[in-house]
DSSP file (Angstrom, degrees, kcal/mol; ACC not computed):
  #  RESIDUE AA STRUCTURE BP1 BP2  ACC     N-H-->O    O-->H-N    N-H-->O    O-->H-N    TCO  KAPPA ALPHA  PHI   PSI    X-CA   Y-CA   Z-CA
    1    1 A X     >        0   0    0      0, 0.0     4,-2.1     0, 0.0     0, 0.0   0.000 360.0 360.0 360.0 -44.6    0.0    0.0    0.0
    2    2 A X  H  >  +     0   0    0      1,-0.2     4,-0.6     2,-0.2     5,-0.1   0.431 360.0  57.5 -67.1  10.0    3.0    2.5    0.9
    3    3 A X  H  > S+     0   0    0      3,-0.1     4,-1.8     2,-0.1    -1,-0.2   0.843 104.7  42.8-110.2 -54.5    4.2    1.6   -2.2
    4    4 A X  H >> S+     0   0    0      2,-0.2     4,-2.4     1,-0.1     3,-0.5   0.992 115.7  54.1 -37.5 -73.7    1.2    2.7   -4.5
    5    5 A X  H 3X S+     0   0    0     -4,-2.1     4,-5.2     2,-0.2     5,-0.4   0.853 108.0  46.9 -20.8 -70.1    0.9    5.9   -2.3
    6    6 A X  H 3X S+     0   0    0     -4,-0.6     4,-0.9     1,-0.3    -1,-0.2   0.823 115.9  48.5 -67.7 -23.0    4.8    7.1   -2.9
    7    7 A X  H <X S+     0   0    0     -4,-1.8     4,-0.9    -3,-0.5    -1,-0.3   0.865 109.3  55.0 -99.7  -8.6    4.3    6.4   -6.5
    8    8 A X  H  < S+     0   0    0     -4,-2.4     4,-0.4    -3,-0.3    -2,-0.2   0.922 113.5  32.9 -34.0 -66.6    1.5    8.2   -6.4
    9    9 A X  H >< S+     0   0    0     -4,-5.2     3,-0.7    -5,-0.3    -3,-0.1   0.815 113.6  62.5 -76.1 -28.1    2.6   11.3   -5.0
   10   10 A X  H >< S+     0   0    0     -4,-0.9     3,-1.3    -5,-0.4    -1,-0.2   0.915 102.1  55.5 -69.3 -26.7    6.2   11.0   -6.8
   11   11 A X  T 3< S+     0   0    0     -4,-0.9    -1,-0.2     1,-0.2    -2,-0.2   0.667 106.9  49.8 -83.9  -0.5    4.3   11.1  -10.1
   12   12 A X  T <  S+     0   0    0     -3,-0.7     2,-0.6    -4,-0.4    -1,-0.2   0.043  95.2  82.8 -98.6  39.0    2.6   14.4   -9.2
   13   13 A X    <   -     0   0    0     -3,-1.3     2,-0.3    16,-0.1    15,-0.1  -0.931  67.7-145.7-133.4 139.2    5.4   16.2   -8.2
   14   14 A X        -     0   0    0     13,-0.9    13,-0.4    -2,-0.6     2,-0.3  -0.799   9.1-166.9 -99.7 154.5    8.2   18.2  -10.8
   15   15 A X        -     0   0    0     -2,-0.3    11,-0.2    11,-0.2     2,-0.2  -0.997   7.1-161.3-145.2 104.3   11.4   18.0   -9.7
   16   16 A X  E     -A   25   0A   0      9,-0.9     9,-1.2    -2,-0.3     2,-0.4  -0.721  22.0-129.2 -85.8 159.0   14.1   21.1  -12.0
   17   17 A X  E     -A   24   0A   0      7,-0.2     7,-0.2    -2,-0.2     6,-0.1  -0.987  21.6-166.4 -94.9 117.7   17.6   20.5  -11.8
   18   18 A X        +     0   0    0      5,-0.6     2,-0.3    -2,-0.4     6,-0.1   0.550  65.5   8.7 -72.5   0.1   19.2   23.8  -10.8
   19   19 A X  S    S-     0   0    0      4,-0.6     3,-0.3     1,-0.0    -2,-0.0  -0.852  72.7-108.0-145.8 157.8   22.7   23.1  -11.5
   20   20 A X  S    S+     0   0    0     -2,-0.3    -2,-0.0     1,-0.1    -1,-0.0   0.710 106.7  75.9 -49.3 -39.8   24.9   20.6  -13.2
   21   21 A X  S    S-     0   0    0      1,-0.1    -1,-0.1     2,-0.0    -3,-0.0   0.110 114.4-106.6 -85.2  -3.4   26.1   19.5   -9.9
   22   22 A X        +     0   0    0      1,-0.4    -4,-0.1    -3,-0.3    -1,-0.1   0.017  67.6 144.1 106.2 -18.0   23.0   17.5   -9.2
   23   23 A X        -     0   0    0     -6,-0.1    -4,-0.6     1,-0.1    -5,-0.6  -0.410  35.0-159.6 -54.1 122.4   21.0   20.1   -6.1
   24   24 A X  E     -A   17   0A   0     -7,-0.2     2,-0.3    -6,-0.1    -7,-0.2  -0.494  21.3-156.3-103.0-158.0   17.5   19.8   -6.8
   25   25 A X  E     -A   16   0A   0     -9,-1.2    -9,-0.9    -2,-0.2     2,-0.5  -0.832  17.1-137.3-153.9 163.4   15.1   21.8   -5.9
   26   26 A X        -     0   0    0     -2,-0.3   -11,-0.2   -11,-0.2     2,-0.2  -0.940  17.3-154.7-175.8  83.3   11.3   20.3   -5.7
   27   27 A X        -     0   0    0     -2,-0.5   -13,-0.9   -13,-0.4     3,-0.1  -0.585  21.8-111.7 -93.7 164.5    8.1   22.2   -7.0
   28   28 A X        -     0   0    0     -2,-0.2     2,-0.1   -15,-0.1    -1,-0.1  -0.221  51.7-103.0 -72.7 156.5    4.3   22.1   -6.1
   29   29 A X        -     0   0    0    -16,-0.1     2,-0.5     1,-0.0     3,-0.1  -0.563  29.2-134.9 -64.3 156.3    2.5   20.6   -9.1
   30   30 A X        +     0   0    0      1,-0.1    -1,-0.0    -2,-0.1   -17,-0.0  -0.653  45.0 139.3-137.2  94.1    0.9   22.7  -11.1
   31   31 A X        +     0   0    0     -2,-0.5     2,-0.6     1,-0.1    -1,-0.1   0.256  50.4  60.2 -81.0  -5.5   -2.4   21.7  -12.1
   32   32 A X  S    S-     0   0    0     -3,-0.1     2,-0.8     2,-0.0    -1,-0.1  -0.906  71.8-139.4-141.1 113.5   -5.0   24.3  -12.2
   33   33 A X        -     0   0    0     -2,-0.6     2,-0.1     1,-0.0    -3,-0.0  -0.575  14.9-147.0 -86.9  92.4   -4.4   27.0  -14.5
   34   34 A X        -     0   0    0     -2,-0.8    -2,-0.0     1,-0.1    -1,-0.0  -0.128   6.7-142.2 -89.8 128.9   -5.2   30.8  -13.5
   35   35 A X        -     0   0    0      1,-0.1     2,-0.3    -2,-0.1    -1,-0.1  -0.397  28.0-122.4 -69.3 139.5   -6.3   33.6  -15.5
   36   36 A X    >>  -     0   0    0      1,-0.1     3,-2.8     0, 0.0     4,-0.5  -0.736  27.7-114.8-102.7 172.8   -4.8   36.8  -14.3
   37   37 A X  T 34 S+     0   0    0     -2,-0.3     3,-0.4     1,-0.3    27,-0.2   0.786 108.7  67.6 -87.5 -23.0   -7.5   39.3  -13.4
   38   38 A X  T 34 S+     0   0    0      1,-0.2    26,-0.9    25,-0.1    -1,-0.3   0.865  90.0  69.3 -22.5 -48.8   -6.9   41.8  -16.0
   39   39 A X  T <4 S+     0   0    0     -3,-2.8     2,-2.0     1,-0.2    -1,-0.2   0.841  86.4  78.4 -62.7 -44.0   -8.0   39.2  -18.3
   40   40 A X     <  +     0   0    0     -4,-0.5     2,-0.2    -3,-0.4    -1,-0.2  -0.449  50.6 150.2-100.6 121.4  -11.5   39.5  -17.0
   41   41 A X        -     0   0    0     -2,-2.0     2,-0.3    22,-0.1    -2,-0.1  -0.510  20.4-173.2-112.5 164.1  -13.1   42.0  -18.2
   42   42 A X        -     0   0    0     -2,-0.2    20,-2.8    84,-0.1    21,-0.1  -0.977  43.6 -86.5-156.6 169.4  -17.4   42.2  -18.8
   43   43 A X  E     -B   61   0B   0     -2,-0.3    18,-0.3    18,-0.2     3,-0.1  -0.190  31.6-161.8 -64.5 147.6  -19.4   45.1  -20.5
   44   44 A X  E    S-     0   0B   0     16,-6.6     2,-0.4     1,-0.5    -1,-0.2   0.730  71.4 -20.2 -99.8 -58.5  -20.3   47.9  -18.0
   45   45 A X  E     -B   60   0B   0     15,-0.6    15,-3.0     2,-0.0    -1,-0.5  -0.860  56.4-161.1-126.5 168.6  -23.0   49.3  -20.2
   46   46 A X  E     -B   59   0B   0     -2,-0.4    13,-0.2    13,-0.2     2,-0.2  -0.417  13.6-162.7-165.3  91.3  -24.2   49.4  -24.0
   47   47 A X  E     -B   58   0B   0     11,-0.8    11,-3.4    -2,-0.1     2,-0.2  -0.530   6.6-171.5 -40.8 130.8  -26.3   51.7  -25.4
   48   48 A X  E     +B   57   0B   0     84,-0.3     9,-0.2    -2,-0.2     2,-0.2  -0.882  13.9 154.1-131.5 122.9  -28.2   51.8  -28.3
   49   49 A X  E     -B   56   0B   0      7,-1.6     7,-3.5     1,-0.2    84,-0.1  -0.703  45.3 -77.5-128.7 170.5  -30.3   54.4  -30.2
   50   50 A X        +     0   0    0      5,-0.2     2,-0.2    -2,-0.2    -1,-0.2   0.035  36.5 172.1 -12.1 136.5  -32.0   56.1  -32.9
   51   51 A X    >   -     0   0    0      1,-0.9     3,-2.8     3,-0.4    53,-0.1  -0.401  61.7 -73.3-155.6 111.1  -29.4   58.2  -35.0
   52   52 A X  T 3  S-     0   0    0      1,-0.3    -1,-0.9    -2,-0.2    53,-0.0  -0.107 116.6 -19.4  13.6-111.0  -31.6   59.8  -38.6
   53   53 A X  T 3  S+     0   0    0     -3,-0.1    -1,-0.3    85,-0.1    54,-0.3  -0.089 137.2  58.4-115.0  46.5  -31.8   56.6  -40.4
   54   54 A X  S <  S-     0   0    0     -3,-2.8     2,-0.7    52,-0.1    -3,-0.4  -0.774  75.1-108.8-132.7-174.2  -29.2   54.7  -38.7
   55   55 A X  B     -D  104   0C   0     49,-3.3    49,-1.5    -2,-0.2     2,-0.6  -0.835  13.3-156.2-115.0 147.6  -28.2   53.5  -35.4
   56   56 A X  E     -B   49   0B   0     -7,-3.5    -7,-1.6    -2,-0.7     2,-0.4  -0.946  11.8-175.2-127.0 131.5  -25.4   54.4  -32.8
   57   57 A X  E     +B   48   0B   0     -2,-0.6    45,-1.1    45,-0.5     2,-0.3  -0.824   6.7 171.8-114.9 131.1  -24.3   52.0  -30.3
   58   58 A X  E     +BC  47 101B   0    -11,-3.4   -11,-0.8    -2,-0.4     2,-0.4  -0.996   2.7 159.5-154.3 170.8  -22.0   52.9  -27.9
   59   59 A X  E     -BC  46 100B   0     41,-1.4    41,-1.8    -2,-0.3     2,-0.3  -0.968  20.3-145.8 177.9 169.2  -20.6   50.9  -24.7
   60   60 A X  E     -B   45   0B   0    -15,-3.0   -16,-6.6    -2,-0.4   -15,-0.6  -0.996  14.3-135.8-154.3 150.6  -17.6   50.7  -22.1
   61   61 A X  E     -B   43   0B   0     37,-0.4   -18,-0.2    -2,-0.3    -2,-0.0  -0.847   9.5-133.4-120.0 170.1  -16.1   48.0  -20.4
   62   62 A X  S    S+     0   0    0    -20,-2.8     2,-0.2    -2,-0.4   -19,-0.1   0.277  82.0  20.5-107.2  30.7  -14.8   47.5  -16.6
   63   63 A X  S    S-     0   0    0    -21,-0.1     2,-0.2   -24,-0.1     3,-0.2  -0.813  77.9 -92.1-161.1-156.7  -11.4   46.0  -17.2
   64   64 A X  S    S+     0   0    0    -26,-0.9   -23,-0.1    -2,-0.2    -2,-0.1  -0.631  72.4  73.3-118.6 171.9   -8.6   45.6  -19.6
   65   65 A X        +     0   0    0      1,-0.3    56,-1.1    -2,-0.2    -1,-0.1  -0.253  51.3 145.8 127.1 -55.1   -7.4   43.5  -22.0
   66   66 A X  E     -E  120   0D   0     -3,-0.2    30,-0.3    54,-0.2    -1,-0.3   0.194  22.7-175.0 -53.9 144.3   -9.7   44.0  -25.0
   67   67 A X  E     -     0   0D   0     52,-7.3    27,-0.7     1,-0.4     2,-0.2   0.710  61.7 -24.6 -97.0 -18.1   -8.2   43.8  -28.4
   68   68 A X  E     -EF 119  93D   0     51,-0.6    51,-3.1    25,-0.3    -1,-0.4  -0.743  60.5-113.4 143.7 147.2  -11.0   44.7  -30.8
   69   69 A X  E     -E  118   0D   0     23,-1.1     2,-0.7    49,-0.2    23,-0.4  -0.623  14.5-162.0 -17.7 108.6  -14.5   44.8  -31.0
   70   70 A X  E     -E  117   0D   0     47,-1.4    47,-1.2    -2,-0.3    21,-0.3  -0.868  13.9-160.3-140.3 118.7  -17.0   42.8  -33.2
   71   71 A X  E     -E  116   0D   0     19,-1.6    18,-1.7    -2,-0.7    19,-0.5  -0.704   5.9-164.9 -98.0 148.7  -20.3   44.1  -33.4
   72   72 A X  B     -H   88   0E   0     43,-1.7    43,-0.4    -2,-0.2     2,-0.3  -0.980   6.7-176.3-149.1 134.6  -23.5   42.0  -34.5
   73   73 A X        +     0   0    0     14,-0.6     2,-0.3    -2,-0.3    41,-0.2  -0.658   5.1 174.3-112.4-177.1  -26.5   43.0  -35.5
   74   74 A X  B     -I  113   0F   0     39,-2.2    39,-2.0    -2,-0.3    12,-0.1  -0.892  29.5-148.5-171.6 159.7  -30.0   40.6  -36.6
   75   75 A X        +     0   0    0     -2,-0.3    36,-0.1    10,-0.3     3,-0.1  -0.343  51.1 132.8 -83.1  24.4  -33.4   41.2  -37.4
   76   76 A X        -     0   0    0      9,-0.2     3,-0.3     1,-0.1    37,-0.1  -0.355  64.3-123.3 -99.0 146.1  -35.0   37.9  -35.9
   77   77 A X  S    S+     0   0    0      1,-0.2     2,-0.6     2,-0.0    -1,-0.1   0.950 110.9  39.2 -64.6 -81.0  -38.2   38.3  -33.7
   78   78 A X    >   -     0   0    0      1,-0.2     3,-1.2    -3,-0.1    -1,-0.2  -0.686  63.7-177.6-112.0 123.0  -36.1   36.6  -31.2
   79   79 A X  T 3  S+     0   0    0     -2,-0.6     5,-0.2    -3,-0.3    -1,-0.2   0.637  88.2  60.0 -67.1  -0.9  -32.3   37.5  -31.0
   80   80 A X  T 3  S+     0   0    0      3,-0.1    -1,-0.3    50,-0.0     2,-0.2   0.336  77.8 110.7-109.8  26.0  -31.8   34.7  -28.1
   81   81 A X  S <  S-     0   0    0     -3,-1.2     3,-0.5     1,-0.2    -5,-0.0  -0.605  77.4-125.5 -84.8 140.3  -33.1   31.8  -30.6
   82   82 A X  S    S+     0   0    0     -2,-0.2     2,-1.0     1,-0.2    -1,-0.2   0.951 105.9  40.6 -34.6 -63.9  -30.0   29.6  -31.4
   83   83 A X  S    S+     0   0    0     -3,-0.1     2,-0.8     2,-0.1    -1,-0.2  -0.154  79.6 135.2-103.0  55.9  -30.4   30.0  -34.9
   84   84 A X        -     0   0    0     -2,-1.0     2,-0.2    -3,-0.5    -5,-0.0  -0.794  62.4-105.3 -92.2 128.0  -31.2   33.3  -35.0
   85   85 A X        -     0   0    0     -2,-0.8   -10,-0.3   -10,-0.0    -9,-0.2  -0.568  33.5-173.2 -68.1 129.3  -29.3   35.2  -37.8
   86   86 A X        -     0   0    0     -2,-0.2     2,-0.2   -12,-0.1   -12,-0.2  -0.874   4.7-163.8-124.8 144.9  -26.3   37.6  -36.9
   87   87 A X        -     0   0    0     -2,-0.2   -14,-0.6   -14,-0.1     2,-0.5  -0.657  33.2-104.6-115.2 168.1  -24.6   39.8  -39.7
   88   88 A X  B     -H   72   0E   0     -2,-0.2   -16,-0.2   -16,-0.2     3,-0.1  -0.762  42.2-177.5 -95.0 124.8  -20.9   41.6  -39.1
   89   89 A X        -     0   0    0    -18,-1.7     2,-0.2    -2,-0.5   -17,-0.2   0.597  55.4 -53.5-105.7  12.6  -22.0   45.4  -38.5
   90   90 A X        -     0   0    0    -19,-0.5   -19,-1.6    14,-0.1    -1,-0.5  -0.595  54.7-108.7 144.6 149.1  -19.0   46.8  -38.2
   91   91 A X        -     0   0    0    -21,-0.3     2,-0.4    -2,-0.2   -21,-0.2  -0.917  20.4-168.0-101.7 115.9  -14.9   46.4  -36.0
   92   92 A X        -     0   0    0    -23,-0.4   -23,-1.1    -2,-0.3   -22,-0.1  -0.899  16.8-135.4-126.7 125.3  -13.6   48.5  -33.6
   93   93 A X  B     -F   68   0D   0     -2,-0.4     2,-0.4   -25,-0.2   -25,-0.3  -0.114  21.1-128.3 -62.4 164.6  -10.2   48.3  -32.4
   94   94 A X        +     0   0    0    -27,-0.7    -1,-0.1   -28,-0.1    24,-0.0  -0.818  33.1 165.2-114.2 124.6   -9.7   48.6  -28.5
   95   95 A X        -     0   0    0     -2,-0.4   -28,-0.1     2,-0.1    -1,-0.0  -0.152  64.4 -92.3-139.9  43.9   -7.1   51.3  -27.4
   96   96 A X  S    S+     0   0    0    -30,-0.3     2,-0.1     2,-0.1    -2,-0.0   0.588  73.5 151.4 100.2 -26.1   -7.9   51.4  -23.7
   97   97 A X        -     0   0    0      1,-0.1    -2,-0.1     2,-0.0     3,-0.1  -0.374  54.8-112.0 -85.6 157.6  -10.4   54.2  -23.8
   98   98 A X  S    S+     0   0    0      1,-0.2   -37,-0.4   -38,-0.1     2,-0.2   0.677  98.4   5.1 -86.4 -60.9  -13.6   54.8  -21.2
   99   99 A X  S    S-     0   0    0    -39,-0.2   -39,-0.2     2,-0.0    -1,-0.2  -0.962  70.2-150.9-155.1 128.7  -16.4   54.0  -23.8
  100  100 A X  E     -C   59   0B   0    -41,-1.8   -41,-1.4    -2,-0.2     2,-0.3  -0.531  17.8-150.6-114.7-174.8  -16.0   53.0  -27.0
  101  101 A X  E     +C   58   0B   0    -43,-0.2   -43,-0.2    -2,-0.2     2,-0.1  -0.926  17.4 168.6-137.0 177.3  -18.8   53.9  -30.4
  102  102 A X        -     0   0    0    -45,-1.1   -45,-0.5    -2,-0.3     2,-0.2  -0.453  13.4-157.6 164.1 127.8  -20.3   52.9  -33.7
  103  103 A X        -     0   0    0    -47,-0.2     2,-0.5    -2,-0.1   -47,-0.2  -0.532   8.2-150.4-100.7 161.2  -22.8   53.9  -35.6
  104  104 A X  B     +D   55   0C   0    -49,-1.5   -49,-3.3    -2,-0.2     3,-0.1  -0.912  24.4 163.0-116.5 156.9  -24.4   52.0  -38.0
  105  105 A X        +     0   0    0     -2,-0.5     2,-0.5   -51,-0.2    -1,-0.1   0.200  64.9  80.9-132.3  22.2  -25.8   53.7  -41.0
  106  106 A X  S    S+     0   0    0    -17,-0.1     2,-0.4   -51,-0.1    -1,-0.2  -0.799  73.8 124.0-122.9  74.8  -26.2   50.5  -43.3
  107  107 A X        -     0   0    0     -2,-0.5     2,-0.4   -54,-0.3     3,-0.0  -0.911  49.3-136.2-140.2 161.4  -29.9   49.3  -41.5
  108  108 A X        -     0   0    0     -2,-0.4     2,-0.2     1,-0.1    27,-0.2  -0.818  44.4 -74.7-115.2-177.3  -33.5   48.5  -42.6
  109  109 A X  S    S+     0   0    0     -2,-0.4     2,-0.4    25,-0.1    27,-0.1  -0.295  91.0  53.7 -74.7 128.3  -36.4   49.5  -41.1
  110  110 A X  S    S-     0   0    0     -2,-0.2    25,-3.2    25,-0.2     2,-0.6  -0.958  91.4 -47.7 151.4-167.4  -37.5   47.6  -37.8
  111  111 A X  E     - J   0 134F   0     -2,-0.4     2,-0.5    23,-0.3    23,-0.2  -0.938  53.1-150.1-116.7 154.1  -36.0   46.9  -34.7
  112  112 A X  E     - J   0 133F   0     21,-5.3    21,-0.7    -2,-0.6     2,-0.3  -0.941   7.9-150.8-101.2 127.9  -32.9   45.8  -34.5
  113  113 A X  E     +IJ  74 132F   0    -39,-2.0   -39,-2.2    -2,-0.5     2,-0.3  -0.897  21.9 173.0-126.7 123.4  -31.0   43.6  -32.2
  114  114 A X        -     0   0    0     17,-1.7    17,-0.4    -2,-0.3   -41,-0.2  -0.893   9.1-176.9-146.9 164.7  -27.4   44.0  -31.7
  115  115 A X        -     0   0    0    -43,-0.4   -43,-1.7    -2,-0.3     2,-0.5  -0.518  19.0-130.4-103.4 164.0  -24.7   42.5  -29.4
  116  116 A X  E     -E   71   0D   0    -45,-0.2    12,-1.7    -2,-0.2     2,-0.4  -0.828   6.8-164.1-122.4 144.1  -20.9   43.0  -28.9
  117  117 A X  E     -EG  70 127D   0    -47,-1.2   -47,-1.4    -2,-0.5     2,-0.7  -0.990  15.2-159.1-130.9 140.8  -18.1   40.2  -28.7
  118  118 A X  E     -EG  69 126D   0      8,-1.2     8,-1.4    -2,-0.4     2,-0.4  -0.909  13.4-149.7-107.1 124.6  -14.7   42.1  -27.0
  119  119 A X  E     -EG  68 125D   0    -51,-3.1   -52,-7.3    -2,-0.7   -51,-0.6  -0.822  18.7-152.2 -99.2 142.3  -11.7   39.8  -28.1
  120  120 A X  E >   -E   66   0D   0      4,-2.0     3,-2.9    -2,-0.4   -54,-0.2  -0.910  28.4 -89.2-125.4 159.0   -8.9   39.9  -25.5
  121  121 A X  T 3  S+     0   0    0    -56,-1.1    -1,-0.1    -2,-0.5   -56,-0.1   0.743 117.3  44.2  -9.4 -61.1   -5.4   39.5  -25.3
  122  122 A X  T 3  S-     0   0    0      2,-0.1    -1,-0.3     1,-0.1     3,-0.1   0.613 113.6-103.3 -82.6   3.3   -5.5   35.8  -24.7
  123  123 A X  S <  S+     0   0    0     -3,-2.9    -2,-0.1     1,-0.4    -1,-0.1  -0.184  83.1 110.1 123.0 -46.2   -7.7   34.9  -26.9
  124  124 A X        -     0   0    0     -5,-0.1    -4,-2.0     1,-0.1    -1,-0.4  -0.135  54.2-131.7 -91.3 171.8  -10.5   34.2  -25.4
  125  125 A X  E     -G  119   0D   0     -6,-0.2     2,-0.3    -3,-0.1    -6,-0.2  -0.651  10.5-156.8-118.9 175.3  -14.0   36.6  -25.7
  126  126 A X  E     -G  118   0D   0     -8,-1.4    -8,-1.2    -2,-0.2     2,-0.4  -0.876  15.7-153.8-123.5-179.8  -16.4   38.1  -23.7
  127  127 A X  E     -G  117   0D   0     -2,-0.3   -10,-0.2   -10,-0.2   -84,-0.1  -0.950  13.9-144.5-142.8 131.4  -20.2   38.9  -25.6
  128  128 A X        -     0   0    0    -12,-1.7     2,-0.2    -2,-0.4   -13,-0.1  -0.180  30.8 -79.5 -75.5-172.8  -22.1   41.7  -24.0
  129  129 A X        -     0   0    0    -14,-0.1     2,-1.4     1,-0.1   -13,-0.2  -0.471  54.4 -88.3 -65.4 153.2  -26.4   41.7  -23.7
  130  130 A X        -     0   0    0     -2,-0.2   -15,-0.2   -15,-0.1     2,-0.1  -0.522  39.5-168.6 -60.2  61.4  -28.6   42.4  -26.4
  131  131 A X        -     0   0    0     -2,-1.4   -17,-1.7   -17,-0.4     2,-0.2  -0.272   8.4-150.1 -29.2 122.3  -29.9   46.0  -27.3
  132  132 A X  E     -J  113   0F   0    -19,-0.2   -84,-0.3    -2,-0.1   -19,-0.2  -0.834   8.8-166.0-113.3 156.7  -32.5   46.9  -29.6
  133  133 A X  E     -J  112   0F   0    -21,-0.7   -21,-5.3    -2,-0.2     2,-0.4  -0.802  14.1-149.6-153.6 141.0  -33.1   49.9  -31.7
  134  134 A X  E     -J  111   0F   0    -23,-0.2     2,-0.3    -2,-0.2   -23,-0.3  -0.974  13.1-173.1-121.8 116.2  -36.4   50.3  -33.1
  135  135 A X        -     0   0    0    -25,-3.2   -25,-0.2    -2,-0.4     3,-0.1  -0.910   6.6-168.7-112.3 135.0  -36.0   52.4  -36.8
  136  136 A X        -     0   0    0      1,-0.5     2,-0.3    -2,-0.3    -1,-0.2   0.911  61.1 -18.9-101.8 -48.6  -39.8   53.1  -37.9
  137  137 A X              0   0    0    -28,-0.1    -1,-0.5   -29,-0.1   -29,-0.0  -0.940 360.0 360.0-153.4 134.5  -39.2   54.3  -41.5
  138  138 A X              0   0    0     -2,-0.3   -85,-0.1    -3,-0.1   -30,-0.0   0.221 360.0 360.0 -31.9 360.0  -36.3   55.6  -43.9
């Protein structure tokens, strides 16, 4: 039974060599990997309105990290359907700033649904809620 055990525990444990001369030196395992908190960031707001016959969206986040922007609009009765259709409405690069905007001026008449995905640094995304803007007629 001690024998299972100690080859248990020797096979979670890394062992560097610091030297040539044979001193090791004995690290924790490292199994659970941690995000550093920069990385998580989530929308603090998004607006969206009217703007003549377009829309303007504008929105801020409460942390750092974002690389760009990716803005989505749809027209679906309901944007929270799986297969609800999303179109690209537009990119905006991330520099840091308080609130970022973007209007869209390319829309039809209706309401409109659209959502944000913030790309970050590491890769990974966040997606904000869903806004509507309601355009009655061109």
């Amino acid at each position: 039974m001690k024998r299972i055990l100690f080859t248990a525990i020797g096979s979670l444990m890394l062992y560097s060599v610091s030297n040539a001369s044979g001193n090791t030196t004995q690290k924790s395992p490292s199994l659970i990997v941690i995000k550093p908190a920069a990385m998580q960031c989530n929308f603090a707001f998004l607006r969206g309105h009217r703007k003549g016959n377009g829309t303007s969206l504008t929105w801020g986040m409460d942390g750092a990290g974002a690389v760009k922007f990716l803005v989505s609009r749809s027209y679906d009765f309901d944007p929270y359907d799986p297969y609800a259709v999303w179109e690209d409405a537009g990119t905006v690069n991330a520099d840091n700033s308080r609130s970022y905007k973007l209007d869209d001026n390319n829309v039809f008449p209706g309401t409109i649904h659209y959502k944000i995905v913030a790309v970050l640094s590491d890769g990974s995304s966040v997606c904000s809620q869903i806004t509507s803007v309601r355009i009655n007629k061109k």
